[in-house]
BAZAVEX-742462 format. One record per residue: residue in one letter; x, y, z of N, C-alpha, C in turn. Coordinates in steps of 0.02 Angstrom, whole numbers, plus 32768, in hexadecimal, padded with zeros to 4 digits. Last residue first. Layout:
BEGIN
AXYZXYZXYZ
...
This chain:
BEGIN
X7E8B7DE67CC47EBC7DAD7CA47F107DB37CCC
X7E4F7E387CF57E2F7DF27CF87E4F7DD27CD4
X7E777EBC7C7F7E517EA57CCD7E2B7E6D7CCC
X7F057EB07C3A7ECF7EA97C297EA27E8D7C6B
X7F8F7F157C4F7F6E7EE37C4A7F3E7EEE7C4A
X80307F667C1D7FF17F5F7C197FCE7F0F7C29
X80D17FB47C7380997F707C68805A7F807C5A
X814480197C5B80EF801E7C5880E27FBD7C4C
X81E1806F7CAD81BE801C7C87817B802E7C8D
X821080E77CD5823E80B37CCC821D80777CA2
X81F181967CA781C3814F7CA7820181157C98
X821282107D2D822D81F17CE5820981997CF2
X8208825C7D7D81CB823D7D6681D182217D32
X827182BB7DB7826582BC7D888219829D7D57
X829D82AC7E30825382D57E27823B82ED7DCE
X8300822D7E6082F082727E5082AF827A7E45
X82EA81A37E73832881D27E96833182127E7B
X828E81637E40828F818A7E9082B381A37E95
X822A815F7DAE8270815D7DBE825981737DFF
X81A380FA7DAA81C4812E7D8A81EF812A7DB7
X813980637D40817780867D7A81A880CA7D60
X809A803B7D3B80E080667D0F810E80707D68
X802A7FDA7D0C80597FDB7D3C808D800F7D1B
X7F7F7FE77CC17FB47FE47CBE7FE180047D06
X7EE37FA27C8E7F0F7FD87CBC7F477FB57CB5
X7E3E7F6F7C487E897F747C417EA27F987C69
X7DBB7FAC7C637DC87F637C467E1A7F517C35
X7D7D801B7CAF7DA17FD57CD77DC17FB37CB3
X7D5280737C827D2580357C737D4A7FFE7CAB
X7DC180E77C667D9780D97C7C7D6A80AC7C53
X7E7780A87C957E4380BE7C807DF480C17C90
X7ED780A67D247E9D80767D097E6E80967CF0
X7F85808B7D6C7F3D80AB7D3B7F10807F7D17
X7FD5807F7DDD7FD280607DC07F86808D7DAA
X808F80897DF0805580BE7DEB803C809B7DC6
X811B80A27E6D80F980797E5180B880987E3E
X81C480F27E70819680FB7E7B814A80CB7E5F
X824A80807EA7823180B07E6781E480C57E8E
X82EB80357E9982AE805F7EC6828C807F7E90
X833D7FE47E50836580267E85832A80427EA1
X82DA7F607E4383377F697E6283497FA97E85
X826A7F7F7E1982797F927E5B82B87F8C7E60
X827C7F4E7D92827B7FAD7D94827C7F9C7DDD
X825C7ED67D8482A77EEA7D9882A97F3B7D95
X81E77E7F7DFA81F87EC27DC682407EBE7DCF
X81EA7DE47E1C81F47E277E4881F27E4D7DF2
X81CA7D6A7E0281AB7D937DEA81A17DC77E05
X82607D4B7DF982387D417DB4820E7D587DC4
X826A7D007E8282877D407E6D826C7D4E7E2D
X82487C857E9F82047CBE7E9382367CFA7E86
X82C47C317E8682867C2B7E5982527C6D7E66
X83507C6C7EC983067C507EDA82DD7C667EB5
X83C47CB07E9783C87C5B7E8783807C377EAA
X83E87D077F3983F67CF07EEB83ED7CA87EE5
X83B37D427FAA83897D1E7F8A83967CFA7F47
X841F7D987FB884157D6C7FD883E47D367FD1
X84227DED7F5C845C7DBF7F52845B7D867F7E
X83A17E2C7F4C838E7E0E7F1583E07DE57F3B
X83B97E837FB783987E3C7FC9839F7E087F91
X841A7ECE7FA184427EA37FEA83F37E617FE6
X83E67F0A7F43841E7EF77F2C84257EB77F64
X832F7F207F6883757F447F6183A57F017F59
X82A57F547F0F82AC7F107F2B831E7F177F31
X82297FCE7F3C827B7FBD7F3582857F6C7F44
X81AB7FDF7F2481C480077F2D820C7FFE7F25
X81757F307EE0817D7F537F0181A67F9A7F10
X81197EE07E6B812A7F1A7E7381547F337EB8
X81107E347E45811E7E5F7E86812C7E957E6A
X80897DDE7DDC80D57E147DE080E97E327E2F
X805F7D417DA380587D877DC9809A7DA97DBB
X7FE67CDB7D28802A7CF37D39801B7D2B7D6D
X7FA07C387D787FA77C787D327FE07C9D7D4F
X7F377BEA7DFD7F5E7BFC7DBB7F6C7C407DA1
X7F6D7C027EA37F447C037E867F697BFC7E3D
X7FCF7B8C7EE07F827BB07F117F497BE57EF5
X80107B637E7D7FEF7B317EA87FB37B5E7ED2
X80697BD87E80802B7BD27E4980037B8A7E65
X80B47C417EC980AB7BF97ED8806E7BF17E96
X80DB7CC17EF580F37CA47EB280D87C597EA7
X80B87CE17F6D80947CFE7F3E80A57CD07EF7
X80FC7C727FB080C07C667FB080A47C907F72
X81867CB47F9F81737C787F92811E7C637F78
X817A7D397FE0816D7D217F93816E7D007F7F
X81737D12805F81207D21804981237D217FF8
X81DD7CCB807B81AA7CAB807B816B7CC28057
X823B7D46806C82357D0D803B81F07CCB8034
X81E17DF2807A82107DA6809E820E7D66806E
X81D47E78805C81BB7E47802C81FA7DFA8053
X82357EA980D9820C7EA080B181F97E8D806F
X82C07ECD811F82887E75812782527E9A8101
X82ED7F3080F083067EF380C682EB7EBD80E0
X82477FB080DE82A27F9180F982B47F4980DC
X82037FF280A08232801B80AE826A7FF480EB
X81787FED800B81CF7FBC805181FC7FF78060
X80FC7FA67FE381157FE07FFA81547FCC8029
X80C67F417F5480E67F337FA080FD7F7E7FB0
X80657F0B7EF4808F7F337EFE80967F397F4A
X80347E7E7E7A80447E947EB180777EB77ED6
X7FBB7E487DFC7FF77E747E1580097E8D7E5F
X7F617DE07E0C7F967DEA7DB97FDE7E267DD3
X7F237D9B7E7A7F2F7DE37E6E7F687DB47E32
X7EC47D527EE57ED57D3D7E9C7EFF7D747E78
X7E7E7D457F517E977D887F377E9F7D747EF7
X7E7E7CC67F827E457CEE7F897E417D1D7F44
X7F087C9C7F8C7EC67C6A7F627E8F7C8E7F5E
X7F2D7CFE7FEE7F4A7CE97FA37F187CDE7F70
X7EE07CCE80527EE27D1080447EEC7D2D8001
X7F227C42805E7EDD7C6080707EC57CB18045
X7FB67C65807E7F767C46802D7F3D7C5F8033
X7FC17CFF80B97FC27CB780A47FAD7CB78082
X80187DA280CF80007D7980887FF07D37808D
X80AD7D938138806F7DA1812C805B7D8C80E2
X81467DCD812F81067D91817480BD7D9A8167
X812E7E6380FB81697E3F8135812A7E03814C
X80FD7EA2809081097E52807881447E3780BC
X80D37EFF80C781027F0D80B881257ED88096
X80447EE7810680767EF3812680BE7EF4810F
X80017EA480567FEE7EA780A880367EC680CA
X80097EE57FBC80307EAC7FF1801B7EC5803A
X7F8F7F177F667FC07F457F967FD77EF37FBB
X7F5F7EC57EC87F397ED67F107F887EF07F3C
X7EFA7ECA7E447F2B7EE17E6B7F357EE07EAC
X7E857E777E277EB97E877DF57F007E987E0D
X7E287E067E987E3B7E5B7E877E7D7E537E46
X7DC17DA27EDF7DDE7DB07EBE7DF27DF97E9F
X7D8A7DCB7F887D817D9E7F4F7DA37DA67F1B
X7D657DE480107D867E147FED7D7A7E0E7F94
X7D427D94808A7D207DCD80647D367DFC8035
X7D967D2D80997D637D1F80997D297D61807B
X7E087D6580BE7E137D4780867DBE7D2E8079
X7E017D9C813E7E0C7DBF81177E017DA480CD
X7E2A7D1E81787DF97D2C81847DD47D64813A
X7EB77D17816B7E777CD581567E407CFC8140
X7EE87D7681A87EE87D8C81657ECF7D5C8136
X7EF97D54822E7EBA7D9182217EAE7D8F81CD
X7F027CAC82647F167CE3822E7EE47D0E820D
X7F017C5082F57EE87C6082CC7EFE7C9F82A1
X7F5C7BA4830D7F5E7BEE82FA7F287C1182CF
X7F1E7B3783777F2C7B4C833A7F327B958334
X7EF27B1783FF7F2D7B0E84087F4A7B3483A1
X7E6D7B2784227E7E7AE983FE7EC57AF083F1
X7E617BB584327E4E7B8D84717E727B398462
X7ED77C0283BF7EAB7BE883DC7EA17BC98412
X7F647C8583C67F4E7C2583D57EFF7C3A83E3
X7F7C7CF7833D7F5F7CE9838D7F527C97838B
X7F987D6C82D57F8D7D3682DA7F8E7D298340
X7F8C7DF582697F8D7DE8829D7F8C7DA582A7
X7F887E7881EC7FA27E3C81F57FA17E488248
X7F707F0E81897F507EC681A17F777E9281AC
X7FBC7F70815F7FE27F4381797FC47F0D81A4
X7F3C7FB680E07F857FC481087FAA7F86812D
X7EF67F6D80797EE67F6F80BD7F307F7480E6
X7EC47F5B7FCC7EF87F8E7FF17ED87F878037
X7E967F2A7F307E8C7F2A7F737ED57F4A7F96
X7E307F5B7EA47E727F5E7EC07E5D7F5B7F09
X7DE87F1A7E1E7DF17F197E467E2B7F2C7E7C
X7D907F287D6C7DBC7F3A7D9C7DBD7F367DD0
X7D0B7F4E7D267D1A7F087D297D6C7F057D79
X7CF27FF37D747CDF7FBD7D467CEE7F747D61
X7D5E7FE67DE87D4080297DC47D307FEE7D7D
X7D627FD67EAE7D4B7FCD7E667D4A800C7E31
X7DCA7FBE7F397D9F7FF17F037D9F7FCC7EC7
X7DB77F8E7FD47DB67F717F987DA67FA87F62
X7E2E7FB980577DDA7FC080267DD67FA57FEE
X7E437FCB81097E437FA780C97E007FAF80A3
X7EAD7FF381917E657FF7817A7E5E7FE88147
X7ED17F8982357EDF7FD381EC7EB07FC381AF
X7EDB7F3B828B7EA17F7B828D7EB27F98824A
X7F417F0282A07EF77ED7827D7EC37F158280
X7FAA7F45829D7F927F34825D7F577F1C8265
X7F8A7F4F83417F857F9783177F6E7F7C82CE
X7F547EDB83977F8D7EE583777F637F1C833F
X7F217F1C84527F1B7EF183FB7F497F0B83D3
X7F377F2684F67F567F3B84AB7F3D7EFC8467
X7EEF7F2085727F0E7F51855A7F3A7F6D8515
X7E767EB785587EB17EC185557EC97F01854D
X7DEE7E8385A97E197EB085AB7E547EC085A2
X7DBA7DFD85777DE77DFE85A17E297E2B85B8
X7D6C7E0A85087D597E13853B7D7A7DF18584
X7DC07E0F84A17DB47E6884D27D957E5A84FC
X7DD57DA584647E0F7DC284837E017DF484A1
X7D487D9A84217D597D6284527D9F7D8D847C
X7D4F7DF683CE7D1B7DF083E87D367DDC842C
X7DAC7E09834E7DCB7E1283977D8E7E1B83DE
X7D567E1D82D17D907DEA82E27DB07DDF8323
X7CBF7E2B82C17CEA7E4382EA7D257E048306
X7C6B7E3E821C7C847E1482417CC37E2E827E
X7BD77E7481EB7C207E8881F67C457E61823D
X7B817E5A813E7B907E52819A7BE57E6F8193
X7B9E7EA880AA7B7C7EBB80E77B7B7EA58145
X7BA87E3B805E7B5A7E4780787B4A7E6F8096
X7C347E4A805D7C037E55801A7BC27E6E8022
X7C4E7E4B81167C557E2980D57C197E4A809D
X7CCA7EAB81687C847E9E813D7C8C7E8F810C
X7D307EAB81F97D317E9081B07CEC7E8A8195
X7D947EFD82707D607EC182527D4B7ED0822C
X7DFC7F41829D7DDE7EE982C77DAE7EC08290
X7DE37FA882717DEE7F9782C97DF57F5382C9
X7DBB7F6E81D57DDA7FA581F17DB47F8C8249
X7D7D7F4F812A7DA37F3781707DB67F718194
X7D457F7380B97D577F2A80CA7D537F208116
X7CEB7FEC805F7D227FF080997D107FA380BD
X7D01800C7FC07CE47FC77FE27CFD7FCB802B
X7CF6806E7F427D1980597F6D7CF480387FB4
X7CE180757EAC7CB980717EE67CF080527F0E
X7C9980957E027CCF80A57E2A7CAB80A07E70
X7C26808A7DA77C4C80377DA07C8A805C7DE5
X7C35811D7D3E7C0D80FE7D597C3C809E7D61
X7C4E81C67D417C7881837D237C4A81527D4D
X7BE882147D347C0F820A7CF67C1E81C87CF3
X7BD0821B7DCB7B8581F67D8A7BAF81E67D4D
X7C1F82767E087C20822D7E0C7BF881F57DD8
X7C8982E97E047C5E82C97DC17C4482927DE3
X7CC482F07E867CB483267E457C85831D7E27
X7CD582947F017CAD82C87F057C9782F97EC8
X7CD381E27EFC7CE582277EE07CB082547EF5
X7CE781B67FB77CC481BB7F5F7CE481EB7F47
X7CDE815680437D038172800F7CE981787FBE
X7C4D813C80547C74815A80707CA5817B805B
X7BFC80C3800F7BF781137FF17C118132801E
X7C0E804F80527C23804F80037C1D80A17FEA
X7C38801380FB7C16804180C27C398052807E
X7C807FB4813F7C457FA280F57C2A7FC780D6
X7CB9802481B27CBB7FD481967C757FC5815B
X7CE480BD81B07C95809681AB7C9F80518184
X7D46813581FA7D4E80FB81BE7D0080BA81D7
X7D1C81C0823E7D14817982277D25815C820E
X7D67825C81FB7CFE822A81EE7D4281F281FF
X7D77830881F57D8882C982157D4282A68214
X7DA883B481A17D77837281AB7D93833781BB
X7DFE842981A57E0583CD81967DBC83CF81CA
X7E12849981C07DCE849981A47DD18442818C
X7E8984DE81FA7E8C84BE81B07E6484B2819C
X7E7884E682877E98851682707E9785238216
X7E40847382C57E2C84C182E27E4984EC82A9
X7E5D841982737E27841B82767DF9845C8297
X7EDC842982757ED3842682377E8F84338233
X7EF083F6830B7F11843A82F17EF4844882AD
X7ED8838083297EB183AB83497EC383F18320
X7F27832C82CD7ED0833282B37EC3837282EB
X7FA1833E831B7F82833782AA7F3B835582B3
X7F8582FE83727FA4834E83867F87835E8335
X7F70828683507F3F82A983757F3782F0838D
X7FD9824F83247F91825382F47F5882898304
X804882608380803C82848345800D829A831E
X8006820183D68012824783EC800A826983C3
X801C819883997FCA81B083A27FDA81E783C3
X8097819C83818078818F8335803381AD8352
X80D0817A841180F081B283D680C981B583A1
X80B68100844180988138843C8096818F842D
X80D68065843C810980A9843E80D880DF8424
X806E80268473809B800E846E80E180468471
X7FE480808463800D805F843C805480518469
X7F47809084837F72808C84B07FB4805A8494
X7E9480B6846D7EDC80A7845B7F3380C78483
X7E20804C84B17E4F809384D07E7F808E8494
X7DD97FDE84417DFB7FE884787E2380318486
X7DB47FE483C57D857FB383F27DB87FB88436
X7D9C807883F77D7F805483D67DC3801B83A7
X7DC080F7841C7DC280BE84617DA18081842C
X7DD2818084007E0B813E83EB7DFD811D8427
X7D5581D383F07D8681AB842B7DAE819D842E
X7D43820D83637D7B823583957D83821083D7
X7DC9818683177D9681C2831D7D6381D98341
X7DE280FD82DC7DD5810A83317DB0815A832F
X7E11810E82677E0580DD82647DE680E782B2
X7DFA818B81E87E0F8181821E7DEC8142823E
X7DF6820981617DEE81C181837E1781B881B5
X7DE182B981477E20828281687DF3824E818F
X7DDB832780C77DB7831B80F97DED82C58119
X7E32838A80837DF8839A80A47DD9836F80D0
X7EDD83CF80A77EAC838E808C7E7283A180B8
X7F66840E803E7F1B8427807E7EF683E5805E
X8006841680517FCB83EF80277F8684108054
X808C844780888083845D803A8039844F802C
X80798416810D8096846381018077847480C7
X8033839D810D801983D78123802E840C8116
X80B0835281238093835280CE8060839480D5
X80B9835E819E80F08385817580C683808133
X8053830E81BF8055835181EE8085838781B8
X806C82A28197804582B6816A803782FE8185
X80FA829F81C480EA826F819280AD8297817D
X81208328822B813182CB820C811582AC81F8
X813E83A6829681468389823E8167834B8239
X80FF83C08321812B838F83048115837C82BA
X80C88447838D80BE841E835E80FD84038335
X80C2848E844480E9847E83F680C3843D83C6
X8044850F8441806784CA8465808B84C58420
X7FFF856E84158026858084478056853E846F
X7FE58575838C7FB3856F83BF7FD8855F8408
X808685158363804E852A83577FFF851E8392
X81258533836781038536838980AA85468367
X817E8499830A817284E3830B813484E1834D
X81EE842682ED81BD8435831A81C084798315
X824283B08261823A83F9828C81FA83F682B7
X822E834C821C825A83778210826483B08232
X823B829E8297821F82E48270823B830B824B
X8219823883098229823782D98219826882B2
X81AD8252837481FD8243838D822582428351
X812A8249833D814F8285836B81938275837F
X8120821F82988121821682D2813382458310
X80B981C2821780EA81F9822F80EA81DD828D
X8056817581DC804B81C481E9806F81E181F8
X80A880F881CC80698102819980618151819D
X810F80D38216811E80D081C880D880E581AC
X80CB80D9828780E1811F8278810381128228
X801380B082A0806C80AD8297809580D48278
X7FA280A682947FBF80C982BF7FE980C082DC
X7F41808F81F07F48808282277F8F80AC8268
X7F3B80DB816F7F0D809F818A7F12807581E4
X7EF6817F816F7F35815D81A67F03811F81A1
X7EC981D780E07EB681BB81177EF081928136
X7E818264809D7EB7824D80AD7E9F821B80DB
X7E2C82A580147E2F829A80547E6D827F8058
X7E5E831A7FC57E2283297FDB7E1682EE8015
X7ED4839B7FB27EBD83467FB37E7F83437FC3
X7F2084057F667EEB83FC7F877EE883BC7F75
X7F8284357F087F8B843C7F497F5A841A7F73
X7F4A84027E717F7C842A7E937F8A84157EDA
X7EF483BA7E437ED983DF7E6C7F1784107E8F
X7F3083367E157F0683747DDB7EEF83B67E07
X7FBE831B7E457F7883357E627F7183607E27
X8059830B7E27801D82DD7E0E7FD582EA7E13
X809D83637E6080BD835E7E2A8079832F7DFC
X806483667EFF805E83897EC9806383937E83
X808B82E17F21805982FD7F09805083367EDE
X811182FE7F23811282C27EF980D982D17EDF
X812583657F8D812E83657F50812283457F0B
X80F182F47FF680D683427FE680D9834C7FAB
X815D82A67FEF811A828D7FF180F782C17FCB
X81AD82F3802B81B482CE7FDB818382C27FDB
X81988332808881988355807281A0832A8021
X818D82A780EA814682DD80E08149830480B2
X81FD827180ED81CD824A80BE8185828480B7
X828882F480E8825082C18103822782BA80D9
X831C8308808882E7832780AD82AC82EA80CC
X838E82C9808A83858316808B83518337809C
X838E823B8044836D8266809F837A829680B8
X833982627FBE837C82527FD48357824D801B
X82C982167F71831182267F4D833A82397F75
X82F881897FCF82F281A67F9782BE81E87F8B
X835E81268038833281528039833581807FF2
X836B806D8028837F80AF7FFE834E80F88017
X834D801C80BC835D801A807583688077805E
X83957FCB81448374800F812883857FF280D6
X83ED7F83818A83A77F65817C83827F9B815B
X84527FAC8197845C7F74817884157F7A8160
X83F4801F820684327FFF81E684477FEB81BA
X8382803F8234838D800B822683D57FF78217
X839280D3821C839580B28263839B80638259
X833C80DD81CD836C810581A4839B80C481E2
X82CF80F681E182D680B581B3831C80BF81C3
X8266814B824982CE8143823D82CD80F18230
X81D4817F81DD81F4816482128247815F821A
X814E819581A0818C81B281A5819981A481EA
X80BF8196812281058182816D812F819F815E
X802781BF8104806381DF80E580AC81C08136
X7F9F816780BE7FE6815880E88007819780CB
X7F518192802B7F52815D80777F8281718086
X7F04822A80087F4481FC80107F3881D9803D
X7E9F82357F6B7E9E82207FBE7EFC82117FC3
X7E1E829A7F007E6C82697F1D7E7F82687F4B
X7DCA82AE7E677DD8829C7EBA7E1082817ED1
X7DC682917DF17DF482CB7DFE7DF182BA7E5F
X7D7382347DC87D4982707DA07D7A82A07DD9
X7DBF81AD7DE87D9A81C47D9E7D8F82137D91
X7E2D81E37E617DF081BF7E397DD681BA7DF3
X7EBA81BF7E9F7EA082017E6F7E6581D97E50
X7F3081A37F237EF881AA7EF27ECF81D47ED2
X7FCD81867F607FA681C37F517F87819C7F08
X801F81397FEF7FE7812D7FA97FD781727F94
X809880F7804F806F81328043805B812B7FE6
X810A80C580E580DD80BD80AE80BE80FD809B
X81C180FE80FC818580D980FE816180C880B5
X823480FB80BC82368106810A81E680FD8128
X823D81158038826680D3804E827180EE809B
X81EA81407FDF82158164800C824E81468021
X8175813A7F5881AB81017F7781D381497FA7
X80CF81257F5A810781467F4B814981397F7B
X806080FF7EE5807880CE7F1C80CD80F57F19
X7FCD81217EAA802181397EA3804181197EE0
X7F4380EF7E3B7F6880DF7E897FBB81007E89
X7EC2811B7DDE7F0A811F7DED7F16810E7E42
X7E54811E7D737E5B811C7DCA7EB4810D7DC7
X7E1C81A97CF27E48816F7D137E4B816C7D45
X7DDE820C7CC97D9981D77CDB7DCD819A7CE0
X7E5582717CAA7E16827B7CA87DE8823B7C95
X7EFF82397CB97ECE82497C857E7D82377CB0
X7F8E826C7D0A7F4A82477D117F2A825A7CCD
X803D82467CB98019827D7CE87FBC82637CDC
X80B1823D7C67808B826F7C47804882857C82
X8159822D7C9C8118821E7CAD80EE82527C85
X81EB82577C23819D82627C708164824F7C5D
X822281DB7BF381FC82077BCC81E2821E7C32
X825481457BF68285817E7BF5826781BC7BD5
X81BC810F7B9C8202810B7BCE823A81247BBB
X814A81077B62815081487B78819981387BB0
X814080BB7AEC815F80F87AE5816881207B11
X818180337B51815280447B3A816A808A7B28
X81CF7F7D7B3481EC7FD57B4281AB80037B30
X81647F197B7481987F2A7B6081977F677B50
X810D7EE17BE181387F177BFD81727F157BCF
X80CF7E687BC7809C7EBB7BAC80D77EF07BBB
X81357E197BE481067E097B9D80EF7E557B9A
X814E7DF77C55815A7E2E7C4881577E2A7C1A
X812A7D697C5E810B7D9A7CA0812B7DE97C8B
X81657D367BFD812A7D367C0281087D6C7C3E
X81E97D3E7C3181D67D5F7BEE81847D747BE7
X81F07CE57C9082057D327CAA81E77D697C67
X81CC7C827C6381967C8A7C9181AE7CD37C90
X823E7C627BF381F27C717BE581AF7C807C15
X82947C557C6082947C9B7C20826B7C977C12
X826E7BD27C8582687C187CC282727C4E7C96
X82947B967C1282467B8C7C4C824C7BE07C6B
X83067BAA7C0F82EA7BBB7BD5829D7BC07C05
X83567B3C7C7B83487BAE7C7983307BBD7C44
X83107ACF7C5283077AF87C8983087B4B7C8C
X83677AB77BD683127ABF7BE982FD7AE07C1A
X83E37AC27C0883CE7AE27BF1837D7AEF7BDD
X83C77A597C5983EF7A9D7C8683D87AC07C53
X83D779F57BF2839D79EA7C3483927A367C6C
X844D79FA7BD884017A1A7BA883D07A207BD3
X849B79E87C4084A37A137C09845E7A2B7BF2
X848379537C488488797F7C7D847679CE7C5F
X84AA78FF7BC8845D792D7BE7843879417C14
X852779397BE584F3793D7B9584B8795D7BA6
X855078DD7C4C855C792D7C3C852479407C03
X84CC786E7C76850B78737C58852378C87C58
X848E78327D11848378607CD884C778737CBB
């Protein structure tokens, strides 16, 4: 090949990839409301707030007719990583319970009050922890530990709390973690809130569709439903059966299953619309046949296509095709609070259009400086957001009918709520 048409041939090329990067941020040009505050929920929207700390995970929802749940509030020593920590935001002046806290408030049509809350599973990037904290006070005569949703507790009252084991925690086995700082916590959480706070504790109920609901208006907005998928182990399909993924592994008394394959997952609808979210689902195990089997195959079998869907475990090792090809998602937001997450393999795959067609986006909480330099010059960088570079908060809204929602990112390193970028799209495209 001569220089010439070495040259043009180079230049076709990065014209290709400007028009994939253009195209995938086609709806995300400057919208009026950037560098403006956030203007805040509107009355018969579902909203997801995916709120960035950069020391764990954590969601705050708001339904159609004002209901609102927090998944996850973590808190853990990201910080401890090292090298391997990303940005704590807005500062680590204070803990993920009390930003968290705040974050709500600034967004709850309800002020102070949540109405449920739930731990998808029983790790301390999801609820907090007893070795990790901002303080221990004495309550009811033993000490209690402020961390993650124990501290969000100071400022928020939540009425009623999902739970994946409830009140045994022996379901599908004793629980018995590995580092047992997180079920101490959960359990000092719930006993205290429930003698003292009037929390309500239910179950998390694999396939039931009227568990989590709105409680205000529900007849108004009509087409809203949350689908509970998965949770301990196992998975209901559409119909209703419920499939037990770890059948065969308990009956050889193990003292430990892996925590992600228990965390709990839902599909919500509101109209034509789909969003999937199952905290840090992922497990894998040899077969009798010597093949690997992957919890998040399985998973891929009852879920079916969605608009949006939460990145499995932090995009660390996780997401197959299988799962991919299932999901089909136009957008995908990742919660990260360290530098193996979103790993190159899984954005490979997300970016792969061989496993399914059309365009996607990675949202994630922070995509930081030390990865985008180590990943420079690989093709799926194009469909990271560039509002994650310094961290941001991720929020995604969905009028009511379903038939359109939008991605906005707001600023993290203050409390300002200043709107960095709005994407609109069209549901099912």
């Amino acid at each position: 090949m001569d220089r010439r048409t070495f040259i043009k041939s180079s230049a076709l090329a990065t014209a290709a990839l400007m028009l994939d990067w253009e195209k995938a941020f086609a709806s995300g040009t400057k919208a009026p409301e950037v560098g403006k505050a956030w203007k805040g929920w509107k009355k018969g929207h579902f909203q997801v707030h995916f709120i960035y700390t950069g020391v764990g995970e954590s969601m705050f929802m708001i339904f159609p007719d004002g209901t609102t749940m927090l998944l996850d509030c973590g808190d853990h020593n990201a910080i401890g990583r090292g090298k391997l920590a990303v940005p704590v935001l807005p500062s680590p002046d204070k803990h993920s319970g009390e930003w968290i806290a705040r974050y709500v408030q600034r967004v709850n049509p309800n002020c102070d009050k949540v109405d449920y809350m739930m731990l998808s599973h029983y790790h301390n990037d999801h609820g907090g922890c007893s070795r990790f904290h901002a303080g221990k006070v004495m309550r009811d005569g033993v000490e209690y530990t402020l961390s993650g949703f124990s501290h969000a507790a100071e400022w928020l009252t939540f009425g009623k709390a999902f739970d994946r084991c409830w009140p045994e925690y022996d379901d599908p086995i004793p629980l018995i973690e590995k580092s047992a700082d997180n079920v101490t916590q959960m359990k000092m959480f719930y006993g205290y809130m429930s003698r003292n706070r009037g929390l309500e504790i239910e179950k998390f109920q694999v396939e039931a569709t009227d568990q989590v609901k709105m409680l205000y208006n529900p007849d108004k907005y009509s087409g809203f439903s949350v689908r509970n998928i998965c949770g301990n182990g196992r998975i209901a399909t559409p119909e209703g059966k419920i499939i037990d993924l770890y059948a065969d592994r308990k009956k050889d008394n193990p003292l430990y299953l892996s925590e992600n394959g228990m965390s709990l997952g839902m599909i919500i609808s509101y109209g034509a619309f789909k969003f999937y979210t199952a905290g840090d689902f992922s497990d894998s195990w040899e077969l009798p046949d010597g093949t690997t089997f992957e919890i998040e195959d399985a998973i891929a079998d009852v879920c079916g296509k969605v608009d949006v869907a939460k990145i499995n475990h932090h995009g660390h090792y996780s997401m197959p095709a299988k799962l991919l090809q299932a999901l089909q998602a136009r957008v995908y937001v990742s919660c990260v609070w360290d530098q193996l997450h979103n790993v190159a393999p899984v954005m490979e795959r997300i970016a792969d259009k061989t496993i399914y067609p059309g365009d996607r986006i990675v949202c994630p909480g922070i995509f930081p400086k030390e990865r985008r330099e180590e990943d420079a010059g690989k093709g799926w960088l194009d469909i990271i957001h560039k509002d994650s570079f310094e961290g941001g908060h991720v929020v995604l809204d969905v009028p009511k009918g379903g038939k359109e929602y939008s991605i906005t990112y707001l600023t993290a390193s203050d409390e300002s709520m200043k709107v960095l970028s709005v994407m609109n799209f069209q549901t099912g495209k």
